[in-house]
C-alpha positions in Angstrom: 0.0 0.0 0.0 1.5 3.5 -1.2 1.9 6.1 2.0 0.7 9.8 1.5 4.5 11.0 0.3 4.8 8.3 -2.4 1.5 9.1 -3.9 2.3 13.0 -3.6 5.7 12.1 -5.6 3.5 9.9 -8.2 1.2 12.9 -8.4 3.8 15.3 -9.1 6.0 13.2 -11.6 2.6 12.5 -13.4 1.7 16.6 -13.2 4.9 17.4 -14.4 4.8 15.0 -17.8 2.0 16.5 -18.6 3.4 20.1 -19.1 6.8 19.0 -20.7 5.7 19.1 -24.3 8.6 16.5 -25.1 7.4 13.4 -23.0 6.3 10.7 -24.7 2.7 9.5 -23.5 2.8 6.2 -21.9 6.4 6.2 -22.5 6.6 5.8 -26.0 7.3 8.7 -28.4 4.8 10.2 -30.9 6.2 10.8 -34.5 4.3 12.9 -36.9 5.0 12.9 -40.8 4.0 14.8 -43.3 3.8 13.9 -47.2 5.6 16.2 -49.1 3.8 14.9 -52.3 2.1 12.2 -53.9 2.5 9.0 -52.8 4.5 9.0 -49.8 4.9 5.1 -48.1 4.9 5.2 -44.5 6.1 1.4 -43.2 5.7 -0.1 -39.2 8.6 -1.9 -38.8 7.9 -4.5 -36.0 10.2 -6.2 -33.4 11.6 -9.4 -33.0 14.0 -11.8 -34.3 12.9 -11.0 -38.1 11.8 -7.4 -39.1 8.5 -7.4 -41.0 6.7 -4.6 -42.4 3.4 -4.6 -39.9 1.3 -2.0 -41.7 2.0 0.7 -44.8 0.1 3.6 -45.1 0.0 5.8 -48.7 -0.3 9.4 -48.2 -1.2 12.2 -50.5 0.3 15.8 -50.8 0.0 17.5 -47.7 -1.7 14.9 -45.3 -0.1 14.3 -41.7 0.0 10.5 -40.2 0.6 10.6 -36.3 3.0 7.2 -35.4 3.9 5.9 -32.6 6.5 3.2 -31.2 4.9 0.3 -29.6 6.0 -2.9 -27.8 5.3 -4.2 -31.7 6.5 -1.5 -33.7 10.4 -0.5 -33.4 11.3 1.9 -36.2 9.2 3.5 -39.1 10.1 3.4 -42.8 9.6 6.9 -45.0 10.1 6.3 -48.8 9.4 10.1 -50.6 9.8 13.4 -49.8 8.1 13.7 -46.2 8.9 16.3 -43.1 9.1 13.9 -40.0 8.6 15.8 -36.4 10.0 13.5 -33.3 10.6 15.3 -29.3 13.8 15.2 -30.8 13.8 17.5 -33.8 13.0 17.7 -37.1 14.1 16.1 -40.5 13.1 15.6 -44.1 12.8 12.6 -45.7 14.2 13.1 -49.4 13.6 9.6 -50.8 12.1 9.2 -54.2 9.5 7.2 -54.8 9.9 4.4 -57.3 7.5 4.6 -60.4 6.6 1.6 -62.4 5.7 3.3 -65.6 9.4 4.8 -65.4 11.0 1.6 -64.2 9.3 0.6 -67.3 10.8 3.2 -69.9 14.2 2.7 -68.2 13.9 -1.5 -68.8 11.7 -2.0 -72.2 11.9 -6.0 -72.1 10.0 -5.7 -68.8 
């Protein structure tokens, strides 16, 4: 059974997360990507002896995905031009997307 200073310090820490704008909620951060054009592939990456793609999301010019590490899901794959927002600064993604038809001018037998 927690005595009255114990819950006070659980009450404080708890108080204090709340207002620091860079703490993760439940302890896991919160990434927040947005497509920088057409097409942009956000991948889950999940945990574990083999890494699998868990889930892929497609997004168009201008829409925002919020992500967020799990137990399950260890890193995030961006493919195309995307600004990524973590607690610990900002980034852009400048990976181009591959395009069948021009995969498909570049290889004719294919």
């Amino acid at each position: 059974m927690l005595n009255y200073e114990e819950g006070t310090k659980r009450e404080q820490t708890q108080k204090k997360n709340v207002y620091d704008e860079r703490s993760p909620v439940h302890g896991n951060p919160y990434i927040v990507i947005k497509a920088l054009e057409d097409g942009v592939r956000v991948m889950g990456l999940t945990r574990g002896m083999q890494t699998r793609v868990s889930h892929t999301e497609i997004l168009s010019n201008g829409e925002v995905i919020i992500c967020q590490l799990t137990e399950y899901t260890s890193a995030f794959k961006i493919v195309g031009k995307a600004q990524v927002i973590t607690p610990y600064g900002e980034i852009q993604a400048e990976g181009v997307i591959p395009r069948l038809k021009e995969f498909k001018e570049k290889v004719p037998e294919f």
